[in-house]
C-alpha positions in Angstrom: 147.7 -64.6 43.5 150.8 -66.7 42.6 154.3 -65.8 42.8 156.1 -65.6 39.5 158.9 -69.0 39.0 162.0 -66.7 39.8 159.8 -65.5 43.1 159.0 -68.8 44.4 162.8 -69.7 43.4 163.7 -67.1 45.7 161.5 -68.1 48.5 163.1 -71.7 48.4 166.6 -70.2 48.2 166.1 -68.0 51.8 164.1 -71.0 53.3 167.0 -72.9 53.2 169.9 -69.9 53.8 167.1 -69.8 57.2 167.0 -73.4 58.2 170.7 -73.7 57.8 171.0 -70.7 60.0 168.6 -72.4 62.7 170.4 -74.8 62.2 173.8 -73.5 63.1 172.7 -70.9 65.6 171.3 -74.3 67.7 174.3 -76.3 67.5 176.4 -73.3 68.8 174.3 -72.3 71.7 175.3 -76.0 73.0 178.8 -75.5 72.3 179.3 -72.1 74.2 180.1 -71.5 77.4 179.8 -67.6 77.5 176.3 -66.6 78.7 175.5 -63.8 76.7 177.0 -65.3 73.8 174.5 -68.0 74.4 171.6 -65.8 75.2 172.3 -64.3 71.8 172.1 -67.8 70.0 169.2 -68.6 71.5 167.6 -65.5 70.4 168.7 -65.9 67.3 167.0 -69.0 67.0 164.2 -67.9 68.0 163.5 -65.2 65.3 165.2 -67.5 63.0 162.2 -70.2 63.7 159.6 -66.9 62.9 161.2 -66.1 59.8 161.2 -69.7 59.1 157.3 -69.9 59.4 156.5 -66.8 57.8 158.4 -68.1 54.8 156.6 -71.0 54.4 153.5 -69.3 55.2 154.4 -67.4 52.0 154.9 -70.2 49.9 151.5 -72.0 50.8 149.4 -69.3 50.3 150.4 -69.1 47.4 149.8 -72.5 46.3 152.9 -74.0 46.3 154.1 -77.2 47.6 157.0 -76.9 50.3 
């Protein structure tokens, strides 16, 4: 089953909104200095990094190229 062109489009467009969150979320944590603000971060990246995979998962199973 492949995703329709708009679909796929989507896919790529919350990919990156993710990575760019990853992204963000990791630079922070080394920037704080407030524990639970930085247990947050981390956390954050952490599902971030699932979503992340699960994304592409997404996309390759359904036979498109990353």
């Amino acid at each position: 089953m492949n995703n329709a062109i708009h679909e796929t489009l989507e896919l790529h467009e919350l990919l990156m909104f993710k990575n760019l969150c990853l992204t963000k979320s990791s630079t922070m944590t080394g920037l704080v200095k407030d524990q639970k603000l930085r247990d947050i971060l981390e956390r954050d990246a952490s599902q971030t990094k699932h979503q992340i995979e699960h994304l592409q998962g997404l996309l390759t199973t359904r036979g498109e190229n990353l």
